[in-house]
Jmol script that loads the backbone (N, CA, C; Angstrom):
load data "model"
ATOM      1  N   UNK A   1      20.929 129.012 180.526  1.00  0.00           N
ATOM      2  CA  UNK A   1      21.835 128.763 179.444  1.00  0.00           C
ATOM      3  C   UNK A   1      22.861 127.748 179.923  1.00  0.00           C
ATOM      4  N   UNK A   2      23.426 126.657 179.321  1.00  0.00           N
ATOM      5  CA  UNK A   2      24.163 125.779 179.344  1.00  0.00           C
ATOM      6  C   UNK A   2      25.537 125.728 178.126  1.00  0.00           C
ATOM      7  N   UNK A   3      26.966 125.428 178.651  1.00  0.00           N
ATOM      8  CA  UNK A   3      27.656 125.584 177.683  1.00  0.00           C
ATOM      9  C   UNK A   3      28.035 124.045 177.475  1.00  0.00           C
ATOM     10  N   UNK A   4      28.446 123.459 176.219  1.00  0.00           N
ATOM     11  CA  UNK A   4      29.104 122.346 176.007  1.00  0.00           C
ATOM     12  C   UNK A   4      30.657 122.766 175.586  1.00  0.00           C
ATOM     13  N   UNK A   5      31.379 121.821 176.232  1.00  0.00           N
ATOM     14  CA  UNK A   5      32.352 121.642 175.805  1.00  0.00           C
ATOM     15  C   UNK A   5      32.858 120.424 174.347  1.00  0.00           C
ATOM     16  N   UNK A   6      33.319 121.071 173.252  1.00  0.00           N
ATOM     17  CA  UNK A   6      33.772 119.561 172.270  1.00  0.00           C
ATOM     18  C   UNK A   6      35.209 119.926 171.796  1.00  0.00           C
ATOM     19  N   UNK A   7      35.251 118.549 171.463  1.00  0.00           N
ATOM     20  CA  UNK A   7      36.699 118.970 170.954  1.00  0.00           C
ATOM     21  C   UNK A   7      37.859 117.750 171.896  1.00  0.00           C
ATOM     22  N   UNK A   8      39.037 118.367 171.744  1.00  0.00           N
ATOM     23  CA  UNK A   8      40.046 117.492 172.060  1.00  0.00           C
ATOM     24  C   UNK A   8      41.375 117.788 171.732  1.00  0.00           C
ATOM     25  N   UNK A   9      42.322 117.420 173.111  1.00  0.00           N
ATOM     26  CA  UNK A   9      43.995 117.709 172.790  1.00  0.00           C
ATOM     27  C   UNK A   9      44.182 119.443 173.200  1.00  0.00           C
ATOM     28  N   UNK A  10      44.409 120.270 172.853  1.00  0.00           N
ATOM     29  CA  UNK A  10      44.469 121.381 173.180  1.00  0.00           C
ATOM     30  C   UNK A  10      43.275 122.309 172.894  1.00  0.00           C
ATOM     31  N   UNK A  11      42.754 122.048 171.807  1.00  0.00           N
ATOM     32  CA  UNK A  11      41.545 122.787 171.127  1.00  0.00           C
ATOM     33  C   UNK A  11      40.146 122.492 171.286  1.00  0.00           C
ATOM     34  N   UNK A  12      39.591 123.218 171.613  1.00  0.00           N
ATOM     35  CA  UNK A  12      37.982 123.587 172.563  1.00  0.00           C
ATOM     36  C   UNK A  12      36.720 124.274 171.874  1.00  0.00           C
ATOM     37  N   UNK A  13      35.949 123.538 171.460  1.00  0.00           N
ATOM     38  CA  UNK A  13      34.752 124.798 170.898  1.00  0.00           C
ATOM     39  C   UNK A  13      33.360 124.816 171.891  1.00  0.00           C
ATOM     40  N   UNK A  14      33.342 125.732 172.740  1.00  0.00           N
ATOM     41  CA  UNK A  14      32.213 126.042 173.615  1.00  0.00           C
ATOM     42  C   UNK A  14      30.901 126.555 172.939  1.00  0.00           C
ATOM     43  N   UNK A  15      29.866 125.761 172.689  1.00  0.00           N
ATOM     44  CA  UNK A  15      28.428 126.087 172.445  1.00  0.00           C
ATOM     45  C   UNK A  15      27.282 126.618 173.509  1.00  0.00           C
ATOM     46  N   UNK A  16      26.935 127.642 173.692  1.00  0.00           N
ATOM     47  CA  UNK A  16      25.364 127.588 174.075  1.00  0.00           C
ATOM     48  C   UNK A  16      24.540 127.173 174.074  1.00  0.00           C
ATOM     49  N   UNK A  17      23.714 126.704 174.799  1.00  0.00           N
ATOM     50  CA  UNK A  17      22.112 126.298 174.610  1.00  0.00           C
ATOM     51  C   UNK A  17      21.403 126.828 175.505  1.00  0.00           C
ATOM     52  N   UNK A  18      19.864 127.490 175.050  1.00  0.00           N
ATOM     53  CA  UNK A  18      19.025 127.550 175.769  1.00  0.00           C
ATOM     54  C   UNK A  18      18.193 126.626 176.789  1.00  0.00           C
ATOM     55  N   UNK A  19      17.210 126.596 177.377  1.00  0.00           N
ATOM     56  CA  UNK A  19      16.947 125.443 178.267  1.00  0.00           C
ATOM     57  C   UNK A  19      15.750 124.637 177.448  1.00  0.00           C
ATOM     58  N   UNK A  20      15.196 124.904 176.354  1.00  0.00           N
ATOM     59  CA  UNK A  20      14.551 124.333 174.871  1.00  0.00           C
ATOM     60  C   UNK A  20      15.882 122.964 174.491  1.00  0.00           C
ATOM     61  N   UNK A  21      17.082 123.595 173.865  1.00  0.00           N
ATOM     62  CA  UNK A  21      18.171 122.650 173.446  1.00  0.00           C
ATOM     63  C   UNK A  21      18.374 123.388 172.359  1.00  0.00           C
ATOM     64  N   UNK A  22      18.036 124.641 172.233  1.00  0.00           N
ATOM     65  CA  UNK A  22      18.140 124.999 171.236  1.00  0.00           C
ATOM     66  C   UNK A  22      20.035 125.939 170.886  1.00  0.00           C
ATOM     67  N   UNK A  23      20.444 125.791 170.252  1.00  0.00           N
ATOM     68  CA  UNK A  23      21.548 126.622 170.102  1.00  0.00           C
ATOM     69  C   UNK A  23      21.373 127.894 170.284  1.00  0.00           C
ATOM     70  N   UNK A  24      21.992 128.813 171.598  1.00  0.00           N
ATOM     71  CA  UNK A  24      22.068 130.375 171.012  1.00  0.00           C
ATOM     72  C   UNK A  24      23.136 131.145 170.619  1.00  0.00           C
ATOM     73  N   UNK A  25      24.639 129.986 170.833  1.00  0.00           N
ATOM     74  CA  UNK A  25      25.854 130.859 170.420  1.00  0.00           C
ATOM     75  C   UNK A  25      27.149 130.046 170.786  1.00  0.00           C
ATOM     76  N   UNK A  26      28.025 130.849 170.522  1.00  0.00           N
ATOM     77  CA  UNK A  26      29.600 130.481 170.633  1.00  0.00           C
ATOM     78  C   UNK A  26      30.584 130.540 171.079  1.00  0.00           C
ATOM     79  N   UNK A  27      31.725 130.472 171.443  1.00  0.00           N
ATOM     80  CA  UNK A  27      32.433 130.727 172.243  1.00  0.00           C
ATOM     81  C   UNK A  27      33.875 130.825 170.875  1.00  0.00           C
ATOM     82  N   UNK A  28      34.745 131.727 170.625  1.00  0.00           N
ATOM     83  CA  UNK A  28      35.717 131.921 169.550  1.00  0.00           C
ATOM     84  C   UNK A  28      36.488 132.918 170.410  1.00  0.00           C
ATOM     85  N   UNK A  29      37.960 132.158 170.852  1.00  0.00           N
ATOM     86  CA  UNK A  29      38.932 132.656 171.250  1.00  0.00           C
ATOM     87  C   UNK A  29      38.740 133.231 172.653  1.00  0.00           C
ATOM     88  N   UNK A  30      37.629 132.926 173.340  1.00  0.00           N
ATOM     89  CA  UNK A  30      37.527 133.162 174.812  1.00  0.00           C
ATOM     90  C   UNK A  30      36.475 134.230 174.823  1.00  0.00           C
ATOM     91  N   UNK A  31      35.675 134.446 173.887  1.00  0.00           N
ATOM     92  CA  UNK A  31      34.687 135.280 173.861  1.00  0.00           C
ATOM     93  C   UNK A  31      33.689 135.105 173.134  1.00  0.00           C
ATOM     94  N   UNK A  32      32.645 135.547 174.324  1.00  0.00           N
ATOM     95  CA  UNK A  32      31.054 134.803 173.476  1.00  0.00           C
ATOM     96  C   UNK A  32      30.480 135.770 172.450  1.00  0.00           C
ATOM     97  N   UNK A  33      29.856 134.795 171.843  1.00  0.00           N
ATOM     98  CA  UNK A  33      28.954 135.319 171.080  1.00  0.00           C
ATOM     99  C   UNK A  33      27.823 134.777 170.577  1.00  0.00           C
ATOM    100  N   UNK A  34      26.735 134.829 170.522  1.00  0.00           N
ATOM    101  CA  UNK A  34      25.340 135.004 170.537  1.00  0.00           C
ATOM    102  C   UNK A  34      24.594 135.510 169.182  1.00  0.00           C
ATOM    103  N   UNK A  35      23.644 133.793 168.510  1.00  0.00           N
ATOM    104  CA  UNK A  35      23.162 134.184 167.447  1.00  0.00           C
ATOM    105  C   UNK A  35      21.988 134.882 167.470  1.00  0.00           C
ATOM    106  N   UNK A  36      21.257 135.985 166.417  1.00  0.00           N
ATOM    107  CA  UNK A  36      20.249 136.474 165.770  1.00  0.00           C
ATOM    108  C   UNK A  36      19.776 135.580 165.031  1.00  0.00           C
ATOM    109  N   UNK A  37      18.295 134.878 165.263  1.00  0.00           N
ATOM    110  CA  UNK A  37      17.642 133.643 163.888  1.00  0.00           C
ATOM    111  C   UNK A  37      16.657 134.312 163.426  1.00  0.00           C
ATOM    112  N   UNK A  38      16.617 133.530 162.246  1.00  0.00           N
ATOM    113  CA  UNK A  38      14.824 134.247 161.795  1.00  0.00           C
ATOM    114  C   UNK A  38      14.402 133.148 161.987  1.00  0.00           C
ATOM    115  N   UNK A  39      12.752 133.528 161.693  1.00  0.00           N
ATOM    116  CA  UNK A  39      11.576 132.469 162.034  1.00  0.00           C
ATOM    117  C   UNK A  39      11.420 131.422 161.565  1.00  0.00           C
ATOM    118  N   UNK A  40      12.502 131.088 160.518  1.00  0.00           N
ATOM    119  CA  UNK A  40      12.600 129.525 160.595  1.00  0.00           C
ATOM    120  C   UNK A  40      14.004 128.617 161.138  1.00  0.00           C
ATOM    121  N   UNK A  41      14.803 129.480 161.921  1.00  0.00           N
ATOM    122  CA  UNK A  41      15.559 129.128 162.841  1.00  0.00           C
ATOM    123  C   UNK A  41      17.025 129.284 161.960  1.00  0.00           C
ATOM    124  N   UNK A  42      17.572 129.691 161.029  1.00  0.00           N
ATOM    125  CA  UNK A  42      18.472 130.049 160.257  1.00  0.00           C
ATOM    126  C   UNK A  42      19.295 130.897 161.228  1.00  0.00           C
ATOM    127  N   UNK A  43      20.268 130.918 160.919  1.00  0.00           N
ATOM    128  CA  UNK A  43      21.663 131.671 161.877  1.00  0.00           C
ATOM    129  C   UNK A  43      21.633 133.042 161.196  1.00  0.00           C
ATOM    130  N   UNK A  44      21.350 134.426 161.244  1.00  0.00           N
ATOM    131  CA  UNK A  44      21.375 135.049 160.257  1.00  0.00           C
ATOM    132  C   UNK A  44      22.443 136.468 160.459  1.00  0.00           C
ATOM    133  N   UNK A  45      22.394 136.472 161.951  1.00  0.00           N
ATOM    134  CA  UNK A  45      23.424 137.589 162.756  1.00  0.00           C
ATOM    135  C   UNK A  45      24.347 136.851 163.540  1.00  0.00           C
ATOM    136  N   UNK A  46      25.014 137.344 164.003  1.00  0.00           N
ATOM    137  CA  UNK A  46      25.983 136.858 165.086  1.00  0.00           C
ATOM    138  C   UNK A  46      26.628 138.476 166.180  1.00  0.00           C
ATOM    139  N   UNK A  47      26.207 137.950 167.224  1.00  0.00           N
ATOM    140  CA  UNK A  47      26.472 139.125 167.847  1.00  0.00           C
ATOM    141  C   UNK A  47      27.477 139.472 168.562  1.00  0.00           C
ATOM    142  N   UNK A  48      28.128 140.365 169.313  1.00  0.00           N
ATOM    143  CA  UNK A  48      29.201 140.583 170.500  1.00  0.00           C
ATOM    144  C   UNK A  48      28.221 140.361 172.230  1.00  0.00           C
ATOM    145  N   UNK A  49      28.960 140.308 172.939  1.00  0.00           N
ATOM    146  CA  UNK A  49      28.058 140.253 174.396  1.00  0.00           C
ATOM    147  C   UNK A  49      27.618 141.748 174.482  1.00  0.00           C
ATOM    148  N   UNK A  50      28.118 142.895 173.656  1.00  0.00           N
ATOM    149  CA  UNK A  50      27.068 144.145 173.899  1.00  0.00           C
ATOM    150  C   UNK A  50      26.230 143.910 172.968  1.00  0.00           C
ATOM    151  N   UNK A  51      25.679 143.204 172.347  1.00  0.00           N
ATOM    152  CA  UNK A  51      24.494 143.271 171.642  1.00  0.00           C
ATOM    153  C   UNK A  51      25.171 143.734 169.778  1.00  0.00           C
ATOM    154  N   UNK A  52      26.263 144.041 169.543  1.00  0.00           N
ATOM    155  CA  UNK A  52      26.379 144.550 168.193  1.00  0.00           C
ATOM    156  C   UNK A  52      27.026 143.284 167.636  1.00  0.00           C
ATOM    157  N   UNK A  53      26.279 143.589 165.935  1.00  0.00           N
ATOM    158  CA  UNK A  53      26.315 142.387 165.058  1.00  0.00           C
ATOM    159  C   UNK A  53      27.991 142.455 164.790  1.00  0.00           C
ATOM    160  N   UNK A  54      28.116 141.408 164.644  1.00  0.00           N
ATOM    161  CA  UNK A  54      29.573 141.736 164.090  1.00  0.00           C
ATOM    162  C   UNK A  54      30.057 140.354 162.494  1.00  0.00           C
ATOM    163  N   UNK A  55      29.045 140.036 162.358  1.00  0.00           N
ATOM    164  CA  UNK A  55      28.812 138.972 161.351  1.00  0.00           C
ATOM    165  C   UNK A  55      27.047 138.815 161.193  1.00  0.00           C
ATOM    166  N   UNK A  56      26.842 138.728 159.657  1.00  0.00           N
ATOM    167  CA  UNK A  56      25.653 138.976 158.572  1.00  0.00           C
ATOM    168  C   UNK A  56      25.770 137.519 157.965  1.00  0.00           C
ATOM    169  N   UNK A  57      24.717 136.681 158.000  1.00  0.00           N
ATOM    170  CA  UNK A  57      24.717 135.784 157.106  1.00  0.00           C
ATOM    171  C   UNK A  57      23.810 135.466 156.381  1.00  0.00           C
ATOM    172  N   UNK A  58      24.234 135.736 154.649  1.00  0.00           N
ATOM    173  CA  UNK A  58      22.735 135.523 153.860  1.00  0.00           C
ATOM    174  C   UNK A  58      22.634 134.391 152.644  1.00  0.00           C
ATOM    175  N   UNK A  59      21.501 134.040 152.485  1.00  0.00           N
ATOM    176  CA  UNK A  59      21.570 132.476 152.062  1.00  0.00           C
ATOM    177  C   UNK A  59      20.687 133.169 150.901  1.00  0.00           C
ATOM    178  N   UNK A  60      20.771 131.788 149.867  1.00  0.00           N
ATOM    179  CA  UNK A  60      20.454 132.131 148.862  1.00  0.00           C
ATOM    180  C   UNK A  60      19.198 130.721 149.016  1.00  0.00           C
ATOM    181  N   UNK A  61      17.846 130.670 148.039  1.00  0.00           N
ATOM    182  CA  UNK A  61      17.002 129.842 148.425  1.00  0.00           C
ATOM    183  C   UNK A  61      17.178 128.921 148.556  1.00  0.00           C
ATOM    184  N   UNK A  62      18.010 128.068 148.252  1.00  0.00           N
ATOM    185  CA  UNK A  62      18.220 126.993 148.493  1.00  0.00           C
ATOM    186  C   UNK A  62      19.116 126.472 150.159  1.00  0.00           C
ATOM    187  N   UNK A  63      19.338 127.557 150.844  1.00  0.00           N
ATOM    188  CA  UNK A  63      20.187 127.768 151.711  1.00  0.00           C
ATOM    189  C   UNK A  63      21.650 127.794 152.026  1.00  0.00           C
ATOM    190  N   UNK A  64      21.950 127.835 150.796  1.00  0.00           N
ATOM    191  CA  UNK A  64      23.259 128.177 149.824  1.00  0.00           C
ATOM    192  C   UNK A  64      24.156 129.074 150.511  1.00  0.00           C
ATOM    193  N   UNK A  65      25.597 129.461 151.493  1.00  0.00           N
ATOM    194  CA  UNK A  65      25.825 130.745 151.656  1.00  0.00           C
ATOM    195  C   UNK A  65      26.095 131.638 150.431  1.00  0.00           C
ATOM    196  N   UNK A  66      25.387 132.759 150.527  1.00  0.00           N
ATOM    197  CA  UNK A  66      26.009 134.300 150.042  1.00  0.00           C
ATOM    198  C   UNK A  66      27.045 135.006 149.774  1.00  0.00           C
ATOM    199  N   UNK A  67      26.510 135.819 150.829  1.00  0.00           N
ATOM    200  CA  UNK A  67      27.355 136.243 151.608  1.00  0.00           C
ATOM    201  C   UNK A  67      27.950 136.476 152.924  1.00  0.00           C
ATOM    202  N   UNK A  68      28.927 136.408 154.071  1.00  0.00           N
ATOM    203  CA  UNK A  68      29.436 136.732 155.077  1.00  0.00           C
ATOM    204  C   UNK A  68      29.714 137.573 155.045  1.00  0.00           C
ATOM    205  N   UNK A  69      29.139 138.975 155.909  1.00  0.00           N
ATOM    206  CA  UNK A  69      29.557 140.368 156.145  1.00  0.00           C
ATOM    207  C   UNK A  69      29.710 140.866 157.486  1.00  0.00           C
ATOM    208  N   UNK A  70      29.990 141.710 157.541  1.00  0.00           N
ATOM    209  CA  UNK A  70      30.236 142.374 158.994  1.00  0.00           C
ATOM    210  C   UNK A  70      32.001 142.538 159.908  1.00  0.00           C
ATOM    211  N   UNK A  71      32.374 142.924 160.402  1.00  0.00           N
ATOM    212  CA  UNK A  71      33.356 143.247 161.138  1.00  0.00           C
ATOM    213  C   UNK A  71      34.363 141.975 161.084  1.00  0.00           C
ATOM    214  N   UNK A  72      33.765 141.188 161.749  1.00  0.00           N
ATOM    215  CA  UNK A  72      34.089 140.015 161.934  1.00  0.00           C
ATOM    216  C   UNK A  72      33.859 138.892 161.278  1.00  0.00           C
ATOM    217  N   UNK A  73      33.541 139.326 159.731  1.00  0.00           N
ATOM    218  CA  UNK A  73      32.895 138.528 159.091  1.00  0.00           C
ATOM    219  C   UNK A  73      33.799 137.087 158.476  1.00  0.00           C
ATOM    220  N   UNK A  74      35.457 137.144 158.646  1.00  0.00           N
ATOM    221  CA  UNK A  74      36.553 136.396 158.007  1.00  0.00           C
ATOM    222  C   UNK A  74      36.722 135.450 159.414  1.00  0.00           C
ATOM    223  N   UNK A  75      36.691 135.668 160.252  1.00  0.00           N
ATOM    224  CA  UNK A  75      37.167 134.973 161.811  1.00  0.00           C
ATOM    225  C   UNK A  75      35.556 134.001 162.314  1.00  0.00           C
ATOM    226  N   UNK A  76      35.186 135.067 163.242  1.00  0.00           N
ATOM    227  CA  UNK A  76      33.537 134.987 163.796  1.00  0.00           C
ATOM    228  C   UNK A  76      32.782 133.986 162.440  1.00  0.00           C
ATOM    229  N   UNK A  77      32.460 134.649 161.541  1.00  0.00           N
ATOM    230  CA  UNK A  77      31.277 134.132 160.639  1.00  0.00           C
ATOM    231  C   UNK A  77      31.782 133.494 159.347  1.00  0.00           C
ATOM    232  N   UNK A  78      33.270 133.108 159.881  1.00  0.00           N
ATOM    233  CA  UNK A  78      33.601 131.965 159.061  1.00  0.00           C
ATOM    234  C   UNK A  78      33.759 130.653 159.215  1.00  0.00           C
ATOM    235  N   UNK A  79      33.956 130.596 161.355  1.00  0.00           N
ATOM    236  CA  UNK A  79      34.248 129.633 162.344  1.00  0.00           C
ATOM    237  C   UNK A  79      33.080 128.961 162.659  1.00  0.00           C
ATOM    238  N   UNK A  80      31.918 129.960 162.762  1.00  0.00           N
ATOM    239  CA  UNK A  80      30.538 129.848 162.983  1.00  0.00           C
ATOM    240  C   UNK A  80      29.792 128.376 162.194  1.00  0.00           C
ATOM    241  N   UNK A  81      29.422 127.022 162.847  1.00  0.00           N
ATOM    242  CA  UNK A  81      29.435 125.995 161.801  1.00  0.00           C
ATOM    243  C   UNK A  81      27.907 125.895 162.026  1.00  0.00           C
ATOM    244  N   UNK A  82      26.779 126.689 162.013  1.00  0.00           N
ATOM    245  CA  UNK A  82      25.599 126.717 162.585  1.00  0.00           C
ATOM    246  C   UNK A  82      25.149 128.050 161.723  1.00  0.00           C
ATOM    247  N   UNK A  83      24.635 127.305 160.749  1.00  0.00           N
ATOM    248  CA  UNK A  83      24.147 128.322 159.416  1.00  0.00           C
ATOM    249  C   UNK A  83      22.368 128.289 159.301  1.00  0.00           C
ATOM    250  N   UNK A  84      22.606 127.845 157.979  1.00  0.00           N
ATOM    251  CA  UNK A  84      21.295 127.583 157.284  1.00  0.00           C
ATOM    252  C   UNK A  84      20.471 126.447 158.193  1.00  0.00           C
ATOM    253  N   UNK A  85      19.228 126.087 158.716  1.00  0.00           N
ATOM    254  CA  UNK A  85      18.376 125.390 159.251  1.00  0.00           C
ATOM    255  C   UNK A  85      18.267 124.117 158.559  1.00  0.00           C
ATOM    256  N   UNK A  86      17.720 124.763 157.363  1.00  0.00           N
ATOM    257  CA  UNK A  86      17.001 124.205 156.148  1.00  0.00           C
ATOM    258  C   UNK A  86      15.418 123.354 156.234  1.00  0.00           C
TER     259      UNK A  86
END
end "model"
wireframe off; spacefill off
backbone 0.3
color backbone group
């Protein structure tokens, strides 16, 4: 796993990648977190480093957001800019 750093001036957004290039997660306020995809690569969970979801993301067919649910669903899976595939 590899993290990027972006951003600039005081403010930092740390990404994941697998060794593919593929995105697996985030970094929000000094703590990671780690997406759930489905099989066509859509962002659809978002997890804590113990494994629990703490943000739900569901698209409508067109890949439209839904809804954002879960714990963390206003912070986590609103910051989250790695959604729909399409």
């Amino acid at each position: 796993m590899r993290s990027v750093k972006v951003g600039g001036g005081t403010f930092y957004n740390y990404y994941y990648y697998d060794d593919t290039g593929s995105i697996t997660g985030f970094e929000y306020n000094g703590t990671p977190y780690y997406f759930l995809k489905n099989i066509q690569g859509d962002v659809v969970k978002i997890c804590n480093g113990a494994g629990a979801v703490v943000a739900e993301h569901k698209y409508d067919v067109w890949g439209n957001t839904i809804s954002i649910t879960g714990t963390l669903a206003s912070s986590v899976g609103q910051k989250n800019p790695f959604r729909y595939k399409g």
